[in-house]
C-alpha positions as a Markdown table, in Angstrom:
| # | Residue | x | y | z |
|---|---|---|---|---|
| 1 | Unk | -102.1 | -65.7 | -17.5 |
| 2 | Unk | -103.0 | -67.6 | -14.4 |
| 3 | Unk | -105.6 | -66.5 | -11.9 |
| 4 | Unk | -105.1 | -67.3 | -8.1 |
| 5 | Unk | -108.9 | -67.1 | -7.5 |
| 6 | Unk | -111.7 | -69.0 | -8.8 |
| 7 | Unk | -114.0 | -67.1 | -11.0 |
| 8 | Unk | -111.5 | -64.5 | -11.9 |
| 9 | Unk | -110.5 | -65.8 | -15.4 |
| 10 | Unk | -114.2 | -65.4 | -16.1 |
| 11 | Unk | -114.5 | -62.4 | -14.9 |
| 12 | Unk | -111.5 | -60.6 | -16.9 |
| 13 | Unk | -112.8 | -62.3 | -19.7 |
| 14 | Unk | -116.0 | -60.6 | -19.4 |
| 15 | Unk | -114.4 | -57.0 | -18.5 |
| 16 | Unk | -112.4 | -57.3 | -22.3 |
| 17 | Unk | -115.4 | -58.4 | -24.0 |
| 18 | Unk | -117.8 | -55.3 | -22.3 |
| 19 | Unk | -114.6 | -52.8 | -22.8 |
| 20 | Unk | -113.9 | -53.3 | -26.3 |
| 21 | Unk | -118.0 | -53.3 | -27.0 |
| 22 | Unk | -118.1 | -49.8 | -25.2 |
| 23 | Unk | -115.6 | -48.5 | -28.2 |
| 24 | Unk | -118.8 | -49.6 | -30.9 |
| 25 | Unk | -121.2 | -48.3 | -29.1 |
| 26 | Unk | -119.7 | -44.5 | -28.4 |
| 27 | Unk | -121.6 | -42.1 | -30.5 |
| 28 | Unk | -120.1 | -40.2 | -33.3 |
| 29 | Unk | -119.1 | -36.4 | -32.1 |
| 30 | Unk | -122.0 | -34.4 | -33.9 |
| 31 | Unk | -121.1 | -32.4 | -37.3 |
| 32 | Unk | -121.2 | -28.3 | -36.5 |
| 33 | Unk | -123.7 | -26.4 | -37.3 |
| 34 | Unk | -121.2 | -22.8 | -36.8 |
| 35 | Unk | -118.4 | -22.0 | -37.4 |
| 36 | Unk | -116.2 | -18.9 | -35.9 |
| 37 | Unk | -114.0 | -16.2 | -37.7 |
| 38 | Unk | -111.4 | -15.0 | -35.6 |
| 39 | Unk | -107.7 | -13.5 | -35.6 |
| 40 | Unk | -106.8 | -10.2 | -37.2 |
| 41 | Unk | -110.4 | -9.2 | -36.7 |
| 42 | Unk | -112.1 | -6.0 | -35.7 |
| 43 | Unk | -114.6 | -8.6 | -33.8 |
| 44 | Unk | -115.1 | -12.1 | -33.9 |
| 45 | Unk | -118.2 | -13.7 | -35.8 |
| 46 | Unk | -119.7 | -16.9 | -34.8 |
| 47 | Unk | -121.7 | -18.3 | -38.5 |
| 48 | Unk | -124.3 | -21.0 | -38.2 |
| 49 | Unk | -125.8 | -22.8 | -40.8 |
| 50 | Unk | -128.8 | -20.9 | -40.3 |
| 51 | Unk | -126.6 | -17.7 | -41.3 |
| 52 | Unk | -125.7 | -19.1 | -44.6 |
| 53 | Unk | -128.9 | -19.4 | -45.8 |
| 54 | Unk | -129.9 | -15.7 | -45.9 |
| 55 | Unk | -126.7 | -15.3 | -48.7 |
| 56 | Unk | -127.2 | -15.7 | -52.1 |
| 57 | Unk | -127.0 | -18.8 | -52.7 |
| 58 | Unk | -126.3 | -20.9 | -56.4 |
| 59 | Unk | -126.9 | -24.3 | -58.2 |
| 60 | Unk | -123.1 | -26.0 | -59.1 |
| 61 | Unk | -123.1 | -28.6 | -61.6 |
| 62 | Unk | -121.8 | -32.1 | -60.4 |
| 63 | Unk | -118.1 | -32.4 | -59.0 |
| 64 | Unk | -115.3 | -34.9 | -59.1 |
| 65 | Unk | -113.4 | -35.4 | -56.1 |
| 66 | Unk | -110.1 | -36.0 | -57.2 |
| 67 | Unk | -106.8 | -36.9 | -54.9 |
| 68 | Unk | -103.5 | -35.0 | -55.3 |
| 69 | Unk | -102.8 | -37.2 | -58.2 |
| 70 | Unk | -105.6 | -36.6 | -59.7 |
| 71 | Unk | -107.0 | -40.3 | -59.0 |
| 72 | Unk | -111.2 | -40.1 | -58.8 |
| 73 | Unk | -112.4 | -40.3 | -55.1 |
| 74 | Unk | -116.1 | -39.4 | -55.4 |
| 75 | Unk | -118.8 | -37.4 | -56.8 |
| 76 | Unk | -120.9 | -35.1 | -55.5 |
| 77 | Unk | -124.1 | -34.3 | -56.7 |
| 78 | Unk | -127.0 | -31.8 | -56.8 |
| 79 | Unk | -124.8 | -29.2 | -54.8 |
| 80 | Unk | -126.0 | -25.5 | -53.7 |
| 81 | Unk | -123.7 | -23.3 | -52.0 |
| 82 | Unk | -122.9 | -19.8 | -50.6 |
| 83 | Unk | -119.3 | -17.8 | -52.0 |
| 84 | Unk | -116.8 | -18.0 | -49.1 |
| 85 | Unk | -116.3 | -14.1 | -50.6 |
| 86 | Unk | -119.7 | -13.3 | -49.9 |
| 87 | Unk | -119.6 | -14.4 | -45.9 |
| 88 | Unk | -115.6 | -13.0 | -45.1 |
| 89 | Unk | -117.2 | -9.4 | -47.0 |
| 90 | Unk | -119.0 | -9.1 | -43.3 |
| 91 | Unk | -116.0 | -9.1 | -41.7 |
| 92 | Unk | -113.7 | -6.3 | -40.6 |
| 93 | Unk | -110.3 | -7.1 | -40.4 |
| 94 | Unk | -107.4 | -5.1 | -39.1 |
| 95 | Unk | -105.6 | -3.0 | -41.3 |
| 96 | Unk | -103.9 | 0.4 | -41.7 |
| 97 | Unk | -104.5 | 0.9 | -45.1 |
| 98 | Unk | -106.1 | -1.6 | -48.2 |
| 99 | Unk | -102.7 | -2.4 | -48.8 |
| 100 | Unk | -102.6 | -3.9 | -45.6 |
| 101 | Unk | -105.2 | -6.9 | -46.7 |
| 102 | Unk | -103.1 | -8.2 | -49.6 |
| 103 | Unk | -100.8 | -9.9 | -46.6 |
| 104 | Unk | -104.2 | -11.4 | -45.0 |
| 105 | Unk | -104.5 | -15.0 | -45.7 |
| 106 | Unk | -107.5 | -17.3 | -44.6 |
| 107 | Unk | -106.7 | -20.7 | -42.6 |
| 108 | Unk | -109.6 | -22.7 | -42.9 |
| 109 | Unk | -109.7 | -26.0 | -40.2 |
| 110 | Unk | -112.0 | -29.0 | -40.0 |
| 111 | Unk | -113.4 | -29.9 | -36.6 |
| 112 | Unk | -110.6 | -32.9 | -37.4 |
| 113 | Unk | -107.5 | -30.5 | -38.2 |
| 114 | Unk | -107.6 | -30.4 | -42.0 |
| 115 | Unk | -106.5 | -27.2 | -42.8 |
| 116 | Unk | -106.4 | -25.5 | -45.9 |
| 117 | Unk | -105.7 | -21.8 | -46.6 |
| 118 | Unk | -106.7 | -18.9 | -49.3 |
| 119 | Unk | -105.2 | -15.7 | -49.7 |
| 120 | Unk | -107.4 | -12.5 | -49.2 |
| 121 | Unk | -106.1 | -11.7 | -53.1 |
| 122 | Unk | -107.9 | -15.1 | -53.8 |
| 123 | Unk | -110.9 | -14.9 | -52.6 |
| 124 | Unk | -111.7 | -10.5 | -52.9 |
| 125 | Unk | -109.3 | -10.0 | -56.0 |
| 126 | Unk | -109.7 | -12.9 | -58.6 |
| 127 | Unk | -111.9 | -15.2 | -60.8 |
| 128 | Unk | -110.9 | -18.4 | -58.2 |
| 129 | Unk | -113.4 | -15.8 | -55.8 |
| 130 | Unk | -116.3 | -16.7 | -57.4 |
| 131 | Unk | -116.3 | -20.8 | -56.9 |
| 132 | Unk | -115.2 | -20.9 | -53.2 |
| 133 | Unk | -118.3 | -22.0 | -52.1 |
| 134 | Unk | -119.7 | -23.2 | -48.4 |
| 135 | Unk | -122.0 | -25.8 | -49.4 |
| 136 | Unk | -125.3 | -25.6 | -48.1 |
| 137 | Unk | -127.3 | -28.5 | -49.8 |
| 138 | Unk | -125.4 | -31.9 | -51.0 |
| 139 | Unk | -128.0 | -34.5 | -52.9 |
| 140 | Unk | -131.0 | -32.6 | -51.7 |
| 141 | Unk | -129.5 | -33.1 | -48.2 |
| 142 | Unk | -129.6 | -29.7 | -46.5 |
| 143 | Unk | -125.8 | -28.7 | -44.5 |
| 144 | Unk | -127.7 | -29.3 | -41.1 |
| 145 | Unk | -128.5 | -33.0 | -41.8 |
| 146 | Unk | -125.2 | -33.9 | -43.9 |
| 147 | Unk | -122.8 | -36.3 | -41.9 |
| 148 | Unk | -119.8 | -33.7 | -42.7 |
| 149 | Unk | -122.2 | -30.7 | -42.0 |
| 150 | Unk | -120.1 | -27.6 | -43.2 |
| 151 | Unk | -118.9 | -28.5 | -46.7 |
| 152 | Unk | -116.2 | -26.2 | -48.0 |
| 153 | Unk | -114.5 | -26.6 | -51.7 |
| 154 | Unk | -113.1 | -24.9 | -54.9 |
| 155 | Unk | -114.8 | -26.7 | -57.6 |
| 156 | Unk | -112.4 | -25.1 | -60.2 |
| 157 | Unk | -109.0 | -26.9 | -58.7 |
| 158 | Unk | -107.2 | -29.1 | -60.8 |
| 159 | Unk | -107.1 | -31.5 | -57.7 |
| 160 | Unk | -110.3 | -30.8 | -56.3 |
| 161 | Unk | -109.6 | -32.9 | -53.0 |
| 162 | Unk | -106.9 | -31.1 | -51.8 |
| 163 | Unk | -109.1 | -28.3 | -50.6 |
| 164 | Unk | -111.9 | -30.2 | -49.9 |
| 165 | Unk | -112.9 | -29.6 | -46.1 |
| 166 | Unk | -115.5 | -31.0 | -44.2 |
| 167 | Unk | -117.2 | -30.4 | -41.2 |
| 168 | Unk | -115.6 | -26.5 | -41.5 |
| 169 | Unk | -115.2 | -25.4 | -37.5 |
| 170 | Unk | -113.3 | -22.1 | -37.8 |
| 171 | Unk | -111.4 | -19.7 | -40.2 |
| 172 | Unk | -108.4 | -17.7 | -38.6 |
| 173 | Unk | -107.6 | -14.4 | -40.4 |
| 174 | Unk | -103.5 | -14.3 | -40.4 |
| 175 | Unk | -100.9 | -11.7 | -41.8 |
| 176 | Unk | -98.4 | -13.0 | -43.5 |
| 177 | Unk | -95.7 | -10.3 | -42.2 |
């Protein structure tokens, strides 16, 4: 590239070098501390982190994050966590009848987009229930101060990774039909 003015190679020069510095020095988006329930929902419910401390809350033993091939990712340690079960119980969703709820599924999404999803049968009607957990300490780290903030997992998948979900920024109540 040839510059017609003296001075100008210099200067374009030091334009790419302060640009491309600007991309290091950007902050990273900070981790939420709520989340919000909407969809088929009487009313909406905004849940901060703050809000998940006055659950019950329980000690898990150590997990394995495995990949969807089973492959060892991580480990997390020293975990305490609130039941999913125990937090959706608050919430009134539409329905005619109970029968109604066994079409409700849950869509789960990550400030990023990863989504993962549990049926209302799931999470109300079944052992798997009792170890969807919101996770509200990590290595003695409290949720507020963890880099992915709102931890959501099932320790008891077989591929525990695949519904691993950090940084959790809202849950949509669907229907299925």
């Amino acid at each position: 590239m040839r510059f017609q003015k003296p001075g100008m190679g210099r200067l374009f020069l030091f334009l790419l070098v302060v640009g491309s510095l600007t991309g290091y020095s950007q902050d990273k988006p900070a981790a939420p501390q709520s989340f919000r329930i909407t969809g088929e929902v009487k009313k909406e419910i905004k849940v901060t982190i703050d809000d998940l401390a006055s659950y019950k809350g329980g000690l898990m033993k150590d997990v394995v994050i495995t990949n969807h091939l089973g492959e060892v990712k991580s480990k997390i340690k020293k975990l305490t966590g609130v039941l999913l079960r125990d937090v959706l119980a608050n919430v009134e969703i539409k329905s005619e009848s109970p029968r109604d709820l066994s079409a409700c599924y849950f869509v789960c999404k990550a400030t990023d987009g990863y989504t993962i999803a549990y049926s209302w049968n799931e999470v109300f009607n079944n052992p798997a229930g009792e170890s969807i957990y919101l996770i509200t300490t990590k290595d003695d780290i409290e949720a507020r101060d963890m880099e992915e903030s709102i931890l959501m997992f099932s320790p008891r998948d077989y591929k525990t990774g695949r519904r691993y979900l950090k940084n959790l920024g809202s849950i949509e109540v669907k229907r299925a039909f």
